[in-house]
N, C-alpha and C positions, 0 to 999 in steps of 0.2 A: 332597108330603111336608113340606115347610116349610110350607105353610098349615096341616098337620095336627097340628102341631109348634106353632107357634105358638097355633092355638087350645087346645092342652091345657095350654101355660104360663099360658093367661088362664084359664085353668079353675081350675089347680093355685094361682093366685093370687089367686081368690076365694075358695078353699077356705081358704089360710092365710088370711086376711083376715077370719074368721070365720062365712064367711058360709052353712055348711054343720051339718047340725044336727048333727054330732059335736061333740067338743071342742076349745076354740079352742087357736090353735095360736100360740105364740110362738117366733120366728123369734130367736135371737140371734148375730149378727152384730157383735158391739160388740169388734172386737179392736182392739189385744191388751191382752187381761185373763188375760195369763197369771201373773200373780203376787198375792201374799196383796193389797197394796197399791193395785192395779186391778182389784179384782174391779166388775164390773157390774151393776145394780139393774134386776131385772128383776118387775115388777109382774104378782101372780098374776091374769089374765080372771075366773076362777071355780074352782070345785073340780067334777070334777078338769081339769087340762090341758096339755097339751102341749109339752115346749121342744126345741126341734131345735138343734143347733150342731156343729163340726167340728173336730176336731184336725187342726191343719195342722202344715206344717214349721216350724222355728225355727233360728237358730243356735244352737251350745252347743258345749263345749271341745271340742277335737279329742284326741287325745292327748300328753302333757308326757312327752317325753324327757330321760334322762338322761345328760347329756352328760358330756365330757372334755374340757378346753383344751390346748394347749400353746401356748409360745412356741417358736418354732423361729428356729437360725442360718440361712446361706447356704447350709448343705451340707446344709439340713430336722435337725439333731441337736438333742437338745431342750432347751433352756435352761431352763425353770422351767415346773411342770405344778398343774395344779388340777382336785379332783374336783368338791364341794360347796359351795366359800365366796361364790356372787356372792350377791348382796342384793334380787338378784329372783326369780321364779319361785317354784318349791313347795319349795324344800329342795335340790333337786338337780339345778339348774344350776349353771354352774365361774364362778368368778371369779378375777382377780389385779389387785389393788393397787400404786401406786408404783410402776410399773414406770418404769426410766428407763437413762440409756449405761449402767449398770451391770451391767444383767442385763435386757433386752430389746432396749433400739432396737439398729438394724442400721446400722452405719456403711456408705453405698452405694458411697464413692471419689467422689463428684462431687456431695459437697457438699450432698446428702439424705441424711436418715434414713428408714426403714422400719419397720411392727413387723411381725412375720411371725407371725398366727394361725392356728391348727389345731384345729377345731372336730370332735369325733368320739362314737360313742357311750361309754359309761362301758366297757364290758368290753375295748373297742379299746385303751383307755388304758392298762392292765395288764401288756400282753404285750410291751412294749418294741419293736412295729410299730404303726407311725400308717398304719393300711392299709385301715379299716374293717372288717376280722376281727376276732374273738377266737380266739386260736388259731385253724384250720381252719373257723372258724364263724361267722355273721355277728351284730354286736354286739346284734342285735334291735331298737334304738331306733326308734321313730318319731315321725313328727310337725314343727309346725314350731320354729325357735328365732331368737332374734335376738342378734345381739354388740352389744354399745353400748361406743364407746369414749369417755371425756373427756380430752382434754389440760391438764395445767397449766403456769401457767411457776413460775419459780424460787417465788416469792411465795405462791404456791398459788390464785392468780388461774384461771378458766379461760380457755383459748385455744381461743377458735371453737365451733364449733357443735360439740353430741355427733354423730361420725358411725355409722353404722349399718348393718350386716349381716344380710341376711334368709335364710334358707334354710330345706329341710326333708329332715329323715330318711325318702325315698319307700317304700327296699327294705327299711332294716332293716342297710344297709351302708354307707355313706357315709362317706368321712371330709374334711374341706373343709381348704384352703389359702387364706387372705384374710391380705391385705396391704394394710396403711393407712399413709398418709403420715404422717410425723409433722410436724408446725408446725416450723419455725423457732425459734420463740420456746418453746416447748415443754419441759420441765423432766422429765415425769412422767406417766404414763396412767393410768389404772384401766379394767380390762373387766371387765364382766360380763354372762352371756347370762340374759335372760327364756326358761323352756322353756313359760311357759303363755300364750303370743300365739294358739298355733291356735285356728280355727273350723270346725268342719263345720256343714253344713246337713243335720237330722235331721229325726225324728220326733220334738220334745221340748215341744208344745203342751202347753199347763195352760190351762182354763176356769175363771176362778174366778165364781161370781155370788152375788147378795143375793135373796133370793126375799119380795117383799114384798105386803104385805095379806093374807097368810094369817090364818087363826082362832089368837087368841094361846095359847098353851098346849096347842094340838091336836097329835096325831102325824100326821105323813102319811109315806107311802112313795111312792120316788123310785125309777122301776126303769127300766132300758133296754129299752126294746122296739119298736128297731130300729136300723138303722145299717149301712151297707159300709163297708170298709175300703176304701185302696187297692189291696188283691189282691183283691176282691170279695168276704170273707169277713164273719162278722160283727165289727164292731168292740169289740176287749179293754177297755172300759172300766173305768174305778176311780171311783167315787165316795165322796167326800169329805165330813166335814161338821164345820164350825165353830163354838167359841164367839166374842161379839161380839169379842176381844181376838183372834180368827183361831187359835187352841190347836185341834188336831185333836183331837174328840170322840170319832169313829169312822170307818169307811168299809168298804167292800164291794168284794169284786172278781165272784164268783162265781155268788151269789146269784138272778141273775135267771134268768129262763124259758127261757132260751138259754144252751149254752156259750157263754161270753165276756163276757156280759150280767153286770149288777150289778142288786142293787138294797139299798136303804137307809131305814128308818124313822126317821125325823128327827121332832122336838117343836119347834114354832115359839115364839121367846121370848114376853114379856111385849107386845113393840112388832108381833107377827105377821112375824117374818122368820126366813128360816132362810139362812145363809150353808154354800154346796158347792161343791165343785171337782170337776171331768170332768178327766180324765189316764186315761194308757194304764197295763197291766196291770204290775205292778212298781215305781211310783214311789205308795209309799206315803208317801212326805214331801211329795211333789203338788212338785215341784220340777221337772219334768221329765225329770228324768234317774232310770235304772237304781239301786237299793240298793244295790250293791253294796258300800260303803261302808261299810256299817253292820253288823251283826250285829241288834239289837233294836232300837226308838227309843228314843235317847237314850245307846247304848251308844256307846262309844272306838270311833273308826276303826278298821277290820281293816289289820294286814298286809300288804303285799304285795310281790313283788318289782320292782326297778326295772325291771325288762324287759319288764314287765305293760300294755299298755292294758288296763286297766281298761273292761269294761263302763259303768260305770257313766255315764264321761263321752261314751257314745256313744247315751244319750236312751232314752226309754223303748222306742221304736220303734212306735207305734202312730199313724198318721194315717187318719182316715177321719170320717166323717160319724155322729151319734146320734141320737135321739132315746127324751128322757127320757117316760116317764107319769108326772105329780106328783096325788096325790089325797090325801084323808083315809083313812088306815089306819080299816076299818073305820066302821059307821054314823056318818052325819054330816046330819041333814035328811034328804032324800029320796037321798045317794050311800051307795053301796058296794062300796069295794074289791072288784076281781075278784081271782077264785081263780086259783093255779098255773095248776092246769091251764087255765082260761080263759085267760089270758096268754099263754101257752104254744100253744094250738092255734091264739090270733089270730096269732102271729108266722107259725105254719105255714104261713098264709094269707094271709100279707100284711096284715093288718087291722091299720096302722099305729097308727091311731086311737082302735084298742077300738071304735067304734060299731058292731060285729057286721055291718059290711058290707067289700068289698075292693073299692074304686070310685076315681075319680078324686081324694076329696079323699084318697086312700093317697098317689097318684100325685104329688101336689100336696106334698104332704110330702119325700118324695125326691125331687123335684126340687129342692125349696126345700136339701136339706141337701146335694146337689151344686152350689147355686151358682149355680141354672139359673134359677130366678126369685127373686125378693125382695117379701115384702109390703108394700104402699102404705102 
């Protein structure tokens, strides 16, 4: 089995390798060019032909909680509360200022002071119980958030290192008790929590690439026609396409000869390139993540409530494997674009490659776009 295995990877890699009389097939692997910034210059073999590549995982925010502070005495009662004012995060994380013997430190009896913080979701904070409820109900927050405290002394000098508080809102009910030493020398604190530290590992890949030596001024169309996902389905691709200043021209989600398939007619500049981006279905800004954000492009942020994750910051959700067909829309010398329906009955068939056969250099392709072998 392994011998039989291994001779169809030396197959599948003379196949990408060119060496089969379909169309030559570029393997890109050039990560990460997920952003306008790294896109990757991939030089067109001929017209038409083949680019295979894969949306992987990435990290990207997690969800940003809206928190509560307090300062609590020795008997937890609550000395001074903050919803909105720290100086990090998206707006709505708590901060508090100056705090000093006045109105936070805790005199311990033996010669230490204390600050006693209470880190909770925003709706916790209302109900005069630091419990992680809101009323009968849980505050909703999630995600994670960090305390940062600075000490000063009289002078406004700081003392010592900023110390630091990590935690995360898991259920949706939490409310945290953290206690920092205060310095000796120590006059004064400021806290304020960052609520946008989280990272999740998603699905939020972006391909960007430069498609070069194509004919200057000609259209081609750029279509999916092939690709699994990681459920084994077809993969939701988005294709993308740019002016040299990277300004999205146009793109496609739908289009192609498969539900879930794109495809996209694109006119190559004056210098023969056409710059695109591969993303999954929904991230029409090719950012990686979800629209949700947005109403139209270019409109005002939506709305939304604090207790919300937000789709948006949990990726577009599409990981899986493509493969693009790049040719000249239409006569070009001796090419011409196939029809729908030809597209269409080649996918039914497996005929990765258009060359009206479903043979190993298909094979050779999916494998390459699982990882499995790599061209010389």
């Amino acid at each position: 089995m392994l011998a039989a295995m291994q001779t169809l990877m030396a197959i599948g890699a003379g196949m990408l390798s060119g060496l089969h009389s379909g169309q030559p097939v570029v393997v890109a692997d050039n990560e990460p060019n997920d952003t306008k910034d790294t896109l990757v210059d991939v030089l067109a073999p001929s017209d038409p032909f083949i680019l295979t590549g894969k949306l992987e995982k990435r990290y990207s925010p997690d969800c940003e909680p809206d928190t509560f502070m307090v300062l609590l005495d020795k008997l937890n009662n609550f000395i001074i509360a903050d919803d909105n004012s720290s100086n990090k995060g998206n707006g709505w994380a708590s901060g508090l200022f100056g705090i000093s013997d006045a109105n936070g430190f805790i005199d311990n009896g033996d010669g230490t002071r204390s600050l006693r913080v209470g880190v909770t979701g925003r709706a916790d904070g209302f109900d005069g119980n630091f419990n992680g409820l809101n009323q009968n109900s849980s505050h909703l927050q999630f995600g994670d958030f960090t305390v940062f405290v600075t000490f000063f002394d009289a002078g406004g000098a700081q003392v010592g290192p900023v110390q630091e508080y990590a935690d995360e809102f898991a259920i949706g009910a939490e409310a945290f008790y953290i206690n920092f030493e205060v310095p000796a020398a120590a006059s004064s604190a400021d806290i304020c929590i960052d609520n946008t530290v989280g990272e999740v590992l998603n699905c939020s890949d972006v391909d960007y690439y430069c498609l070069k030596g194509l004919v200057p001024l000609c259209e081609y169309c750029i279509t999916t026609v092939g690709g699994i996902d990681c459920e084994c389905r077809p993969t939701d691709t988005l294709i993308g396409w740019f002016d040299k200043n990277m300004m999205r021209i146009d793109f496609d989600d739908e289009s192609g000869p498969v539900e879930g398939y794109a495809k996209l007619c694109v006119t190559a500049d004056v210098d023969g390139r056409v710059r695109i981006a591969i993303s999954g279905s929904g991230d029409e800004d090719f950012d990686g993540l979800l629209d949700g954000q947005y109403g139209k492009p270019g409109a005002q942020p939506l709305e939304r409530a604090p207790q919300e994750c937000p789709d948006y910051l949990k990726g577009h959700g599409v990981c899986g494997c493509y493969t693009l067909d790049i040719r000249v829309n239409g006569p070009h010398g001796q090419n011409q674009g196939p029809t729908e329906a030809q597209l269409e009955e080649a996918m039914h068939h497996g005929d990765v490659n258009m060359d009206g056969a479903t043979d190993t250099a298909d094979l050779g392709i999916l494998l390459g776009n699982f990882g499995w072998i790599q061209a010389p």
